[in-house]
C-alpha positions in Angstrom: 4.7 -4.1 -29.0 3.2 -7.1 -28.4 3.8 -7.9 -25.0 2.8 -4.2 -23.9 -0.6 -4.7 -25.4 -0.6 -8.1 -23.8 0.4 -6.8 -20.3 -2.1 -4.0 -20.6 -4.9 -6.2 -21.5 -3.8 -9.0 -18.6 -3.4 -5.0 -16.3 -7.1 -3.8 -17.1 -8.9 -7.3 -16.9 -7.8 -7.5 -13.2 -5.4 -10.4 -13.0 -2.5 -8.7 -11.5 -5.0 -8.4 -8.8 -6.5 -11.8 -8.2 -4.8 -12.9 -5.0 -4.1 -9.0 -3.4 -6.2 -7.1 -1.1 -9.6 -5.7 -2.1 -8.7 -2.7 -0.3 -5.6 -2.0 -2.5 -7.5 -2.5 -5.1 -7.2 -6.4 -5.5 -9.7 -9.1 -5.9 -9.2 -10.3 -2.3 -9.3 -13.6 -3.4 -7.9 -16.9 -2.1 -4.0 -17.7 -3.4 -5.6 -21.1 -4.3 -7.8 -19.4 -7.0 -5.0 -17.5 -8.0 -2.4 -20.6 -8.2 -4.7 -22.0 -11.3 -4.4 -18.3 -13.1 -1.1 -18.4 -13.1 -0.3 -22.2 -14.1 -2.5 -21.0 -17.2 -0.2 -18.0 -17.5 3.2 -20.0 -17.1 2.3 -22.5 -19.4 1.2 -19.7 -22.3 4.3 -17.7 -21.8 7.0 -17.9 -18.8 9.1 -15.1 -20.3 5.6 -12.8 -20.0 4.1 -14.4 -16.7 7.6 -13.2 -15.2 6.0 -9.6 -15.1 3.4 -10.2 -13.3 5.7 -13.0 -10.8 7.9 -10.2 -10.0 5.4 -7.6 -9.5 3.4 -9.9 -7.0 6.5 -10.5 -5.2 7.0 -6.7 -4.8 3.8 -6.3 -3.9 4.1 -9.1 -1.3 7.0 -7.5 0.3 5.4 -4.3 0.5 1.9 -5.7 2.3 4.8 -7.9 4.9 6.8 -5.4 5.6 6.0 -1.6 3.9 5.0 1.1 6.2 1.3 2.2 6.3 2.5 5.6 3.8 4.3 3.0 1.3 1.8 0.9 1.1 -0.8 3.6 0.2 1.7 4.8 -2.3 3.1 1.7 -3.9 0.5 -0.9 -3.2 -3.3 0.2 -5.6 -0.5 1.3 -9.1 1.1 -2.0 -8.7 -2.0 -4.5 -8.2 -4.1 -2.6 -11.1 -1.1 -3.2 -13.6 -0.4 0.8 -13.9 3.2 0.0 -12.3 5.4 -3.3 -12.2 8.2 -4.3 -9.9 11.4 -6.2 -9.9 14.0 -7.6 -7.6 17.4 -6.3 -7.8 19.6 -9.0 -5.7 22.4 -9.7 -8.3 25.8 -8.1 -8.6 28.5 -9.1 -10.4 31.2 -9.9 -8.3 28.6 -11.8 -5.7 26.3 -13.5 -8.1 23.8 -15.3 -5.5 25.7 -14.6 -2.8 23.9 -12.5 -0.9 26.8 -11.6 2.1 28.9 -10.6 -0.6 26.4 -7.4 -1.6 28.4 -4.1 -1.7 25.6 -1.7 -3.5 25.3 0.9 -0.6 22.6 2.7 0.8 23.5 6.8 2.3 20.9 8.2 4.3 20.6 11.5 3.2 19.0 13.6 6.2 15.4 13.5 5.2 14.3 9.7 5.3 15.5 9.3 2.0 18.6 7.6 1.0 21.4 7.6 -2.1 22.2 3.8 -3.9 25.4 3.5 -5.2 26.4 -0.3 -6.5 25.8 -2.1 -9.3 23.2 -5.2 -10.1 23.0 -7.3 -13.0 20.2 -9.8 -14.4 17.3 -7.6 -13.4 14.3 -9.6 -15.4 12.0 -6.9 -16.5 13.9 -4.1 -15.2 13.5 -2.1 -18.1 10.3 -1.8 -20.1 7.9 0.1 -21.7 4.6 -1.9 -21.1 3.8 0.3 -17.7 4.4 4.0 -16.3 6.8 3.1 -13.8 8.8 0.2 -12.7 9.2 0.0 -8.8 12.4 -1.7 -8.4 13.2 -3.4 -4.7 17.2 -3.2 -4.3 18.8 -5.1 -1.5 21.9 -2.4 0.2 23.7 -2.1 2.9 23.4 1.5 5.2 26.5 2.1 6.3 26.8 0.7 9.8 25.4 -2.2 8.6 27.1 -5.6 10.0 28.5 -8.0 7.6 26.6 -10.8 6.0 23.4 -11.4 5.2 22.0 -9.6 8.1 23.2 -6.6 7.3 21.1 -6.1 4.3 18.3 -4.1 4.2 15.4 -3.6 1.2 15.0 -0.5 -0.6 12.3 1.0 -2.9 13.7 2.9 -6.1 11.3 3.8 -8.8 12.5 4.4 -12.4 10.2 7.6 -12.2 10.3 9.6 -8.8 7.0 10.2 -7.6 5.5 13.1 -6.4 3.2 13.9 -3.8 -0.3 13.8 -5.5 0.9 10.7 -7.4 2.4 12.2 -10.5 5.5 11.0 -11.5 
């Protein structure tokens, strides 16, 4: 319990926010005036400034490479704190190896697709201190070449979400 109160306090003061774009619904500030907030943060508590580490990367990923429709979607739940995100990279018989990822990715007709795999060590993967956790998975589609470059980035939220932003 006391991490979710912490996290929603850290959520509505607008930290998750500091460094993200004003038009997401970020402060739009410099990542230098960010990098000081979250020294302070890693030096209170690593194991609880790794929410917000991971949820900044996801929300990095998104503004470098989401489409326009993701990142109206993903981008204003996951800077004001409502969401969090995660990396899922790890599997268990590739460890950091990243050629070595078998989780698969089906397209299934509409734009969406089907994961099938397994990851392991997914750091905040499951919580209760937001209303959704967007989780990036790296899979391979299925005419994907070997290796590394073969991998592609998907977006898989605990809670499907629904076109008015329900979940």
């Amino acid at each position: 319990a006391g991490f979710k109160v912490a996290f929603q306090a850290f959520a509505e003061s607008g930290w998750q926010g500091v460094q993200h774009p004003s038009e997401f619904g970020g402060q739009g500030l410099p990542k230098i005036v960010a990098t000081p907030c979250t020294e302070m943060l890693n030096a209170a508590s690593i194991s609880f400034a790794l929410v917000a580490l991971l949820t900044d990367g996801a929300i990095e990923a998104l503004l470098t490479a989401g489409s326009d429709e993701q990142k109206a979607r993903f981008l204003e739940p996951l800077i004001s704190g409502k969401w969090t995100g995660t990396m899922n990279l790890t599997e268990p018989q590739a460890g950091s190896d990243l050629a070595a990822v078998r989780t698969r990715a089906v397209p299934q007709g509409d734009g969406t697709y089907k994961i099938f795999g397994t990851k392991i060590f997914i750091t905040y993967g499951e919580h209760d201190m937001a209303e959704n956790i967007i989780h990036l998975v790296l899979a391979r589609t299925p005419d994907a070449p070997p290796g590394v470059k073969g991998i592609s980035l998907f977006i898989v939220p605990k809670f499907m979400i629904n076109e008015d932003g329900s979940l």
